[in-house]
N, C-alpha and C positions, 0 to 999 in steps of 0.2 A: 504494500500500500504506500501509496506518495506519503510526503511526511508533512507537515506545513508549511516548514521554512522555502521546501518544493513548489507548492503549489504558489504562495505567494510569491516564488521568483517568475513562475510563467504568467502569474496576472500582470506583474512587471514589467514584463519582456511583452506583451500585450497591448501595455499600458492600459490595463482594465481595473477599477475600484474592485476589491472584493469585499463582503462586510466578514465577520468573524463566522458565523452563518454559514453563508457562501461558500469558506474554505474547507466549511466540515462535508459538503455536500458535491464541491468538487474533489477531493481526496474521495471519495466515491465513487464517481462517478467515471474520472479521468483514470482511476485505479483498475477502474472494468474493462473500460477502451482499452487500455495497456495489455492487461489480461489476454483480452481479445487476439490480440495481435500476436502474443505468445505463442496462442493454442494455432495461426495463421503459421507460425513458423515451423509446427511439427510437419505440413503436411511434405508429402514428397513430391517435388517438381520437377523431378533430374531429367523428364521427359517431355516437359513442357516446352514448346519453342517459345523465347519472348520475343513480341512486338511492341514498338512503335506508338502505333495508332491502330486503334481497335478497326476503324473501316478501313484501312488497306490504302487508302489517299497516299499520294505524293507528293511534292512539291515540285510543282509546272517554275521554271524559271524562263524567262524571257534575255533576249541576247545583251548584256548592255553596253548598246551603239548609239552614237549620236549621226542626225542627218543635218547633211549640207543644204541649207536651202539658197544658196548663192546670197552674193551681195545686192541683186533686187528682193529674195525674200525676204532679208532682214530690213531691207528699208519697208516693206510692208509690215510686217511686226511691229516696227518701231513706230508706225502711224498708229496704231492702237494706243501705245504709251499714253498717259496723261503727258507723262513727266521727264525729257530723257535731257542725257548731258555727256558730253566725248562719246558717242556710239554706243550706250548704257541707257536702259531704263531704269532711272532714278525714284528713288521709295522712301516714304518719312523714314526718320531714325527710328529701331526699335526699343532703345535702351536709353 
């Protein structure tokens, strides 16, 4: 069983209030979860494949290229700008 000083370190690490109550009830509670997970370690998995992700998904990646759209496409862009300045589209300061 968790002890006090225990549990009031994970409401800690939490940053959760607990009252005096509370700790008698999670030392219960969080004692059983643990438990739980013990009886989780008996079983045998030596045959088990692990995965990933339960549906089998992968991850689709796209090339990362950039396009040239010549020196007329960028003057078209830059007619969008509100704002530009040296060949830059110019932006309030963030910071």
């Amino acid at each position: 069983m968790l002890t006090r000083e225990e549990i009031i370190n994970v409401a800690t690490l939490a940053r959760i209030g607990v009252s005096e109550k509370d700790v008698e009830n999670y030392q219960h509670d969080l004692s059983a979860i643990l438990d739980y997970f013990k009886k989780l370690d008996e079983l045998d998995v030596a045959d088990v494949e692990p995965i990933g992700h339960i549906t089998g998904m992968q991850n689709r990646f796209r090339n990362d290229s950039n396009d040239d759209f010549g020196k007329l496409g960028k003057e078209e862009i830059m007619k969008n700008a509100p704002e530009t300045k040296d060949g830059f589209i110019k932006v309030k300061s963030v910071l």
